[in-house]
C-alpha angles and dihedrals in degrees: 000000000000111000124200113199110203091191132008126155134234120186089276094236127116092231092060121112123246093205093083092078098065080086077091096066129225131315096032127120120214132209095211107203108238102184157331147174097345097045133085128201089275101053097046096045088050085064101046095050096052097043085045089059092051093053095050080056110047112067083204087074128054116200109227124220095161145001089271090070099053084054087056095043091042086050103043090045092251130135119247117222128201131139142247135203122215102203136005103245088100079072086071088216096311121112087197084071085074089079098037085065096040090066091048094052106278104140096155136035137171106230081212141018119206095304133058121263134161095297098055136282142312149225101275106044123111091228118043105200090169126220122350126223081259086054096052092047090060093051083056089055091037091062096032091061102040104260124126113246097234114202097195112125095018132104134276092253092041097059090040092053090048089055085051093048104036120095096193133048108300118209137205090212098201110357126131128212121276082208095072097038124004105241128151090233093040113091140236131245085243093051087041095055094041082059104054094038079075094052092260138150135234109216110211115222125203090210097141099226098041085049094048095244110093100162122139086226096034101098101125087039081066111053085053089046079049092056088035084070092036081052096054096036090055081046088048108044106006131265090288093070119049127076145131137309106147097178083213108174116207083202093059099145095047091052081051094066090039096066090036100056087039109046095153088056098060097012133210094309083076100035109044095073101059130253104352106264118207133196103236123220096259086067095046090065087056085068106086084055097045085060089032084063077049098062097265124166111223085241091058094042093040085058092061100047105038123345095066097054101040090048092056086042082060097044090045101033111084 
């Protein structure tokens, strides 16, 4: 069946090979982080740029500029590349910069990630103010250049004030439901239905300790923890508004140490469970027969994993 991976994370270094991603199979397409908090416009565009290239010369990748393109990928067997930014701190500060990265394959950004910042809170501040005028500002753009507003890693407020600005279909790219396990990055059912009252689609993670199974030898215990959320969400919210997002990060054990040797930067809600546990791609692709075991339809199914997604990218890409 088609996939479509709304965030996934490569070692966000130029040098980094792209290869890596062809664990996902063919006929996906993949949404590749390019940045957050730490990066400027020169340093994301620096990745882009170089992975870019690669793509152009591997007949195993297919760039995508519209959903056209993800059809054809999806089609040919291929796998469809654009890029993602987890936080807006890459702008430098201008919201013009949402269209400069638009046209470099930028079809999704966090105004925030854990952390306040110009453009509003995030997930993990003790006061959630929501989104600031700057913040608003940068929806507009969003939706004026053709990339979804994503509400993951940022406060309550804030993705609830991104669902009241946004004119076009909002994501959370890959967020899971606080209903199922109490996480701070984890939303509410409130922030969950103002999404999808825009059109707009709730991406499932298989983070461990977003999922609630952290276990170094849990990893088919997450990916049903993973369609446990897709099953409340399309409970939640209907078939229409639930897909992927698996934040899988292909630098895992370096985000590991990360975390470990900067505890005040992430706090103990990453820290409490144990060394951070991800569902890989190979086990992604087990979903649609986990739900199938459900009782799952293939159109159901197919919506999850791929039609959701690829209907709000045609209602936000232009």
């Amino acid at each position: 069946m088609r996939l479509w991976e709304q965030h996934t994370c490569l070692p966000l270094d130029p040098e980094a090979e792209i290869a890596p991603l062809t664990r996902y199979g063919t006929g996906a397409y993949l949404s590749v982080n390019v940045g957050y908090s730490p990066q400027d416009r020169a340093a994301s565009t620096a990745l882009i740029e170089r992975w870019s290239a690669r793509a152009d010369g591997d007949p195993r990748f297919r760039l995508v500029r519209a959903v056209d393109d993800v059809d054809a990928a999806w089609a040919d067997g291929v796998l469809g590349l654009a890029f993602d930014l987890e936080d807006s701190a890459p702008l430098d500060g201008d919201p013009g910069n949402v269209a400069y990265f638009v046209g470099l394959g930028v079809r999704s950004m966090l105004p925030t990630y854990n952390h306040e910042n110009a453009a509003g809170c995030g997930c993990l501040d003790a006061t959630d103010t929501g989104l600031t005028a700057y913040g608003r500002d940068l929806v507009r753009a969003m939706n004026a250049a053709g990339m979804a507003a994503d509400g993951s890693h940022c406060s309550r407020r804030t993705g609830l004030d991104i669902a009241a600005v946004t004119e076009r279909p909002m994501i959370y790219s890959h967020s899971n439901f606080a209903a199922l396990w109490e996480h701070p990055r984890n939303i509410t059912d409130e922030q969950a239905r103002a999404c999808a009252e825009t059109g707009g689609v709730v991406g499932i993670n298989g983070v461990g300790i977003f999922v609630g199974v952290n276990g170094i030898d849990d990893g088919a215990a997450r990916v049903e923890a993973m369609a446990d959320h897709v099953e409340y969400g399309v409970d939640l919210l209907g078939i229409d508004h639930v897909g992927l997002g698996s934040d899988f990060s292909f630098d895992h054990e370096d985000f590991v140490a990360e975390v470990a040797a900067h505890p005040d930067a992430f706090g103990p809600e990453y820290t409490a469970y144990g060394p951070l546990q991800w569902v890989p791609p190979e086990d992604t692709r087990t979903l649609p027969d986990v739900l199938r075991s459900r009782g799952w339809d293939d159109a159901a199914i197919d919506a999850v994993v791929a039609g959701n997604f690829r209907r709000v990218a045609g209602e936000t890409w232009v």
